[in-house]
VMD Tcl script that draws the C-alpha trace (Angstrom):
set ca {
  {0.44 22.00 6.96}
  {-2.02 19.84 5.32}
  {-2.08 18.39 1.70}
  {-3.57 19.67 -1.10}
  {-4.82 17.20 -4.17}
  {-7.72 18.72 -5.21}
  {-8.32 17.76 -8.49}
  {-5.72 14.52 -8.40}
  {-7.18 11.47 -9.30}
  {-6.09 8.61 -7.00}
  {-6.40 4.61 -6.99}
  {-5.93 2.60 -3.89}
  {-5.64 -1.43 -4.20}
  {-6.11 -3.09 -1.30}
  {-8.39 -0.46 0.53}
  {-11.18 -1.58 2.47}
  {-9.23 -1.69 5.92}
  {-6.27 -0.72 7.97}
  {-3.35 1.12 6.22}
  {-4.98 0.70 2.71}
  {-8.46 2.72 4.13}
  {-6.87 4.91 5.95}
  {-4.77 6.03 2.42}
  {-7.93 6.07 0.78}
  {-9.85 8.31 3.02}
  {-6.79 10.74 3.81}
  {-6.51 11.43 0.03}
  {-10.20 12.20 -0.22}
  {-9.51 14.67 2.67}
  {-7.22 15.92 0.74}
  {-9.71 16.65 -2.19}
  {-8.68 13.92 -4.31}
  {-10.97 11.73 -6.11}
  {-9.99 8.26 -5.22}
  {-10.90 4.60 -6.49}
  {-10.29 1.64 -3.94}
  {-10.77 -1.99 -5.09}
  {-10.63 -4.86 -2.37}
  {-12.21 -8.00 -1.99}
  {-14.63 -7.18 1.08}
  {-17.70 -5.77 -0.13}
  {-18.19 -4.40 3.23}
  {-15.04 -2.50 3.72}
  {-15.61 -0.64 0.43}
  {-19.64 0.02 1.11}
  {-18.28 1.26 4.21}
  {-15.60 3.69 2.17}
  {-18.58 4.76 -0.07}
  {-20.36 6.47 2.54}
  {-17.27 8.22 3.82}
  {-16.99 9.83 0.26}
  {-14.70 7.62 -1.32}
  {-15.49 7.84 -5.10}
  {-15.53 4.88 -6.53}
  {-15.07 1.04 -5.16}
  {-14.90 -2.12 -7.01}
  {-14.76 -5.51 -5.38}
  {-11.86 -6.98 -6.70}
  {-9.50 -10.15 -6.41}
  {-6.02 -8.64 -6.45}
  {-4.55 -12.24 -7.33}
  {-7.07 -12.33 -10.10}
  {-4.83 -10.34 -13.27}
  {-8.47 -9.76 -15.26}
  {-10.21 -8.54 -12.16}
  {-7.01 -6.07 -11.60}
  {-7.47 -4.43 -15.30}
  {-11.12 -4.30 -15.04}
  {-10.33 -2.02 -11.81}
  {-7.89 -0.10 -13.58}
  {-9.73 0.67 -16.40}
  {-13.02 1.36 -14.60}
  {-11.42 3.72 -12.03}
  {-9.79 5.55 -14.60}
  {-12.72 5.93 -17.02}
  {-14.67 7.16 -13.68}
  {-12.15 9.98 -12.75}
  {-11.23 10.84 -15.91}
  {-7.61 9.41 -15.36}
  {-4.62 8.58 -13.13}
  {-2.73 10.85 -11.55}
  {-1.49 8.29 -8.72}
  {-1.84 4.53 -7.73}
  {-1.20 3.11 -4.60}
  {-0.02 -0.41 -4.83}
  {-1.31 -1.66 -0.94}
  {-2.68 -5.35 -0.87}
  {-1.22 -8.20 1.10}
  {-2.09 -11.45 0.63}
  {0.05 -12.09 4.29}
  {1.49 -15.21 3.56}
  {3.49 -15.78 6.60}
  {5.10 -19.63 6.86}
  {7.69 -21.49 4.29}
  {5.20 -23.10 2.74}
  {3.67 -23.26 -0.77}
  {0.42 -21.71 0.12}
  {2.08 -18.84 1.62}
  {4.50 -18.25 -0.89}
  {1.68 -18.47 -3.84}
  {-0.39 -15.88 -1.74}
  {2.56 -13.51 -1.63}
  {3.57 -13.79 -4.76}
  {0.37 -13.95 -6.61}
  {-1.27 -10.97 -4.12}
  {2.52 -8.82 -2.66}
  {4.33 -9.14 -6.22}
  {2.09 -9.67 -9.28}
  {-0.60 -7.31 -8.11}
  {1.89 -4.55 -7.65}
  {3.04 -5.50 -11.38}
  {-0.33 -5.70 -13.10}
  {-1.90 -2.92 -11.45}
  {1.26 -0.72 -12.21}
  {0.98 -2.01 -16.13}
  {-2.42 -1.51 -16.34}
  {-2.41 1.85 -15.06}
  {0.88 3.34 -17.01}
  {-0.76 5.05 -19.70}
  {-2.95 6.95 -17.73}
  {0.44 7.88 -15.30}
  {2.28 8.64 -18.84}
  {-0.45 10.85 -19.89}
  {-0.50 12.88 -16.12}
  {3.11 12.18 -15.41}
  {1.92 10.42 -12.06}
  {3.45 8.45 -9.51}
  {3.42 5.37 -7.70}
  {3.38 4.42 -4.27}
  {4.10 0.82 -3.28}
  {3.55 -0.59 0.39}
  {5.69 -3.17 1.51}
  {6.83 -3.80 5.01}
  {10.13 -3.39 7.28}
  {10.01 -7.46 7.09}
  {11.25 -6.62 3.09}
  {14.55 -5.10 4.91}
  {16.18 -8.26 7.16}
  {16.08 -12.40 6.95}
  {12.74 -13.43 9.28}
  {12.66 -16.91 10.56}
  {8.77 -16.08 12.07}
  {7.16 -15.13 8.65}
  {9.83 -15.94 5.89}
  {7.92 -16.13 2.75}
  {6.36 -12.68 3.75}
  {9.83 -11.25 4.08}
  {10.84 -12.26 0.87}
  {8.35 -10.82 -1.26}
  {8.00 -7.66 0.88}
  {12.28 -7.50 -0.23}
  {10.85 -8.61 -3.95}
  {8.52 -5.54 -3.76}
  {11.04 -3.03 -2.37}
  {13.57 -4.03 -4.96}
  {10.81 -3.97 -7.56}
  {9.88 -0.18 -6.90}
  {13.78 1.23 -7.50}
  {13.09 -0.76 -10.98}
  {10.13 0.65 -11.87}
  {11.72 4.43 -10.60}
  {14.28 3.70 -13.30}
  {11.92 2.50 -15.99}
  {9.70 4.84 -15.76}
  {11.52 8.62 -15.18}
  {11.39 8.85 -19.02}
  {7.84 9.51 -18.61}
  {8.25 11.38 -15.51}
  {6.53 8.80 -13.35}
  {8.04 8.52 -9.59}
  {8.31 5.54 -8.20}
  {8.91 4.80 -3.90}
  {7.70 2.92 -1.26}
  {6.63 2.71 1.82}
  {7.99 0.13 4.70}
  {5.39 0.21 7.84}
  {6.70 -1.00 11.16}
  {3.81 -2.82 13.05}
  {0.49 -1.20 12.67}
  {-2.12 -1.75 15.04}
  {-5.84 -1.21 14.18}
  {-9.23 -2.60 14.96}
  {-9.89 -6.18 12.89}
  {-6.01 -6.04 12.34}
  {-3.76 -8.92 12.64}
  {-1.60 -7.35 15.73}
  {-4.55 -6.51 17.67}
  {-5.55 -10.05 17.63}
  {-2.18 -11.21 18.71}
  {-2.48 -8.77 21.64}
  {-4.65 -11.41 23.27}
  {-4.33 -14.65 20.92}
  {-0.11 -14.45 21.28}
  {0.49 -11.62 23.91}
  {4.09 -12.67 24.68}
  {5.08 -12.10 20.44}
  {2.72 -8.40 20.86}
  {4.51 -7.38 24.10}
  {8.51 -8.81 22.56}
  {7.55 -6.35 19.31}
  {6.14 -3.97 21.52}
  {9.28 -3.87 23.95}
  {11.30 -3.06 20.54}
  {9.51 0.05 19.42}
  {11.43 2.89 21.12}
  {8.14 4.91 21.04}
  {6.76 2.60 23.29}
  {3.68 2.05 21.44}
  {2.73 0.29 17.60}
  {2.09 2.57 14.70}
  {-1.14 3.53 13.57}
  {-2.55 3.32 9.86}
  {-3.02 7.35 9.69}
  {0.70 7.41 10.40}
  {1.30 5.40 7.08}
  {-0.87 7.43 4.99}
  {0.81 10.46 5.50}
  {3.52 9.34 4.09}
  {2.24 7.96 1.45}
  {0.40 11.24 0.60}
  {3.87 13.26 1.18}
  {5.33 10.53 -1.56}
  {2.41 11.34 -3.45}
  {2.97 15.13 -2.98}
  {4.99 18.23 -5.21}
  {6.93 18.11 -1.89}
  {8.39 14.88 -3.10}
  {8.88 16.11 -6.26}
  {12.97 15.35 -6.23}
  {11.96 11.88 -4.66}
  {12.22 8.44 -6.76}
  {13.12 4.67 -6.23}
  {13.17 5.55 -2.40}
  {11.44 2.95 -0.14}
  {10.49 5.29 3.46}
  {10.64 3.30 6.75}
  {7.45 3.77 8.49}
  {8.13 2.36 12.01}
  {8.75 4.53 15.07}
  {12.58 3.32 15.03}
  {11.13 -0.15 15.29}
  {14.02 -1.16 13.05}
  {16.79 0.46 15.43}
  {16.53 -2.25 18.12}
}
mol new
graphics top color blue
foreach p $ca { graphics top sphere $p radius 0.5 }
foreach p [lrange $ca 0 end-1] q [lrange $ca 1 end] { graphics top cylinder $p $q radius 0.2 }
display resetview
């Protein structure tokens, strides 16, 4: 059973590459009209000729940038029907520049692009789909500043579910496992660091890493009537990873 969001108008921050691309090209599949917004002018020229319809290069730690997106996107489809809250700025390390990436890219991007975008989910009764990671879930001495706002994010979404049901706006999440994909951090550590890509590897009862499509389909289910019962949830994405 495929989807069905023909006619749905969709924004996607964060979607030139990996997860983020493959959301915004399974929508459009889908029939959706969709808006991604990224910083690499690439990625999204690359999106425009698969049929996405609409990209804007955008700073996602940049709060002006983030509205000007909004407000273009939704003047260009005629609305909002859902936003997809994906960018990253992967700060890893304890340290200042990682936490400042996070924060200003994982947390306040999620928050300004959700503000910015509420009217147009009041006036559709929309929803929201926020991606944050299974690192949100448990402490992580490899990539603690990460964790934390990935946590920050997750606990973030069950707030917004709350604030917004009045308007009939649902709110979840997404938590990915490890997600392999060409250009993508883990397939770089398959040769750069191959004995951290073979330990993760060896914890994945699937015996493989996830791919992006895999991501995106939950998304779209969040997205979907069939979720319709379905608020303040965050959905591990992970192929048990989390079970070891």
């Amino acid at each position: 059973m495929g989807f069905d969001f023909t006619g749905k108008r969709v924004l996607v921050a964060g979607g030139s590459r990996g997860i983020g691309r493959s959301i915004a090209l399974g929508f459009t599949k889908a029939g959706a009209k969709v808006s991604a917004c990224a910083r690499g002018a690439d990625g999204l020229a690359a999106l425009t000729a698969e049929g996405i319809a609409h990209v804007q290069p955008t700073d996602l730690a940049d709060a002006g940038q983030i509205a000007a997106w909004v407000e273009a996107a939704a003047g260009t489809l005629g609305g909002i029907d859902v936003l997809v809250n994906n960018a990253s700025g992967f700060g890893a390390p304890d340290t200042e520049e990682a936490w400042k990436r996070g924060l200003d890219v994982d947390v306040m991007a999620t928050v300004r692009a959700s503000n910015a975008a509420l009217p147009h989910l009041r006036a559709s009764k929309g929803c929201v789909v926020n991606t944050t990671s299974i690192s949100g879930l448990a402490p992580s001495t490899r990539s603690p500043a990460y964790a934390a706002v990935k946590a920050l994010v997750i606990n973030y979404t069950a707030s917004q579910a709350s604030m917004y049901a009045k308007d009939g706006i649902r709110v979840n999440s997404v938590a990915p496992g490890s997600i392999e994909f060409p250009g993508g951090s883990w397939e770089k550590r398959r040769t750069d660091d191959p004995k951290l890509y073979n330990r993760i590897l060896a914890g994945i009862p699937f015996g493989r890493l996830g791919a992006p499509e895999e991501v995106a389909d939950v998304v779209m289910f969040l997205a979907s009537p069939l979720a319709r019962w379905v608020t303040g949830q965050t959905i591990v994405v992970d192929g048990g990873q989390m079970l070891g």
